[in-house]
C-alpha positions in Angstrom: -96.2 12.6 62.4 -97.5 15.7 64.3 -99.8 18.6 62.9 -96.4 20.8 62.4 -94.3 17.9 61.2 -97.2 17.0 58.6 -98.0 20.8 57.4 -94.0 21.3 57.2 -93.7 18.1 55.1 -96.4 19.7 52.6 -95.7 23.2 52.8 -99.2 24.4 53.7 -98.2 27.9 52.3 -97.6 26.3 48.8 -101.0 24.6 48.7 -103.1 27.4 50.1 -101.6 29.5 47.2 -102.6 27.3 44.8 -106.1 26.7 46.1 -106.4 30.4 46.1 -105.1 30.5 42.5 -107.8 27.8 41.3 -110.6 29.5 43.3 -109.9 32.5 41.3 -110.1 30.9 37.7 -113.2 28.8 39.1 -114.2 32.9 39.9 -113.4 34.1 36.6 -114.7 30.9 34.7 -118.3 31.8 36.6 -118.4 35.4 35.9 -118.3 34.4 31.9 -121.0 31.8 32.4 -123.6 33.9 34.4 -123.0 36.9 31.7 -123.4 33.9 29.0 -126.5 33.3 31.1 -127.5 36.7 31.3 -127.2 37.1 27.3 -129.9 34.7 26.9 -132.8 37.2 27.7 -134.3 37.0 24.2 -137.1 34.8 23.0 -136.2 31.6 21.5 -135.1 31.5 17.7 -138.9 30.0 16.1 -137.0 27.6 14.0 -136.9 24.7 15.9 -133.1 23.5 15.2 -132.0 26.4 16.1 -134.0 26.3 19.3 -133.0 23.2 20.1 -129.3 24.5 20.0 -129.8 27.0 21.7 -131.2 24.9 24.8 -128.6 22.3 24.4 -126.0 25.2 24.7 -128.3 26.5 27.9 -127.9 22.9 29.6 -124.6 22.9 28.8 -124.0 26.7 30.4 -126.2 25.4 33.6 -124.1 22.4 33.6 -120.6 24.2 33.4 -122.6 26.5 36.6 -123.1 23.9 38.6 -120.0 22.0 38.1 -118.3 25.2 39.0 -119.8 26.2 42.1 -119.4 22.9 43.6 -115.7 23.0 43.0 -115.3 26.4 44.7 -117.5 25.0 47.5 -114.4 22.0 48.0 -111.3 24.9 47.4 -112.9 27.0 49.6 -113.6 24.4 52.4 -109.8 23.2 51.8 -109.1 27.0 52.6 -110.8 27.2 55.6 -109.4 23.8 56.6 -105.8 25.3 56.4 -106.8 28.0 58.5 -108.6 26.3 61.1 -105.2 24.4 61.0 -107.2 21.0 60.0 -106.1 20.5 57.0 -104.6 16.6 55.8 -106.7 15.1 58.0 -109.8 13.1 57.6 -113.0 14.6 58.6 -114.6 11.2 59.4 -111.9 9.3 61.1 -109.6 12.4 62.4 -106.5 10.5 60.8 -103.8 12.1 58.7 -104.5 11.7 54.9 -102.1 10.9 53.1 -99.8 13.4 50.9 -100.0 11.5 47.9 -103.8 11.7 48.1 -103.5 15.1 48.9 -101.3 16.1 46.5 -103.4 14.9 43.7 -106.4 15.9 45.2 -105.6 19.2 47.4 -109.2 19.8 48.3 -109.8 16.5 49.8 -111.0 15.8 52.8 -111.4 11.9 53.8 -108.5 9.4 53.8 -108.6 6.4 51.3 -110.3 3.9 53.5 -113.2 6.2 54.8 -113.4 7.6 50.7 -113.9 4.1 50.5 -116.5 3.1 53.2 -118.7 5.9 52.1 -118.8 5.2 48.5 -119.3 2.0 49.3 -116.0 0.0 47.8 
């Protein structure tokens, strides 16, 4: 199946739109967790249970940051993939990925056997 045949077949439009649509919540989910972030200019609380919350809830707001910005880094390399017009196939091999992998993964960028080499089984 060509380039054409394969982006027909998946209705690029479709999946751009909804890349688009995640990136924004991914945006939005951000812009709470920086201002979360930002709140936390005070001193710790003295007491140290509460202190210990309050850094647990820290990690947890640095974790939710990071998990977040890497997930807007793979949407918004599938985006540019769809514009560059090489989107579906593998950026290791060059082969077309499949649509059942990219449909349940539409950020994806390796086909199942080179996802598989590089993981290592």
């Amino acid at each position: 199946m060509g380039k054409q045949e394969f982006a027909n077949s998946l209705n690029i439009g479709d999946v751009r739109g909804k890349l688009l649509e995640n990136r924004e919540e991914l945006l939005s989910i951000a812009a709470k967790v920086h201002k979360q972030i930002g709140l936390r200019d005070a001193p710790l609380d003295p007491d140290s249970a509460e202190r210990a919350i309050e850094l647990e809830n820290l990690d947890v707001l640095f974790a939710i940051d990071q998990e977040t910005r890497s997930a807007l880094r793979l949407i918004t390399d599938a985006i540019e993939r769809i514009d560059a017009g090489n989107y579906g196939f593998c950026n290791v091999c060059g082969h077309q990925i499949d649509l059942k992998r990219i449909r349940a993964i539409p950020y994806i960028d390796t086909c199942i056997t080179c996802a598989l080499q590089t993981d290592g089984g």
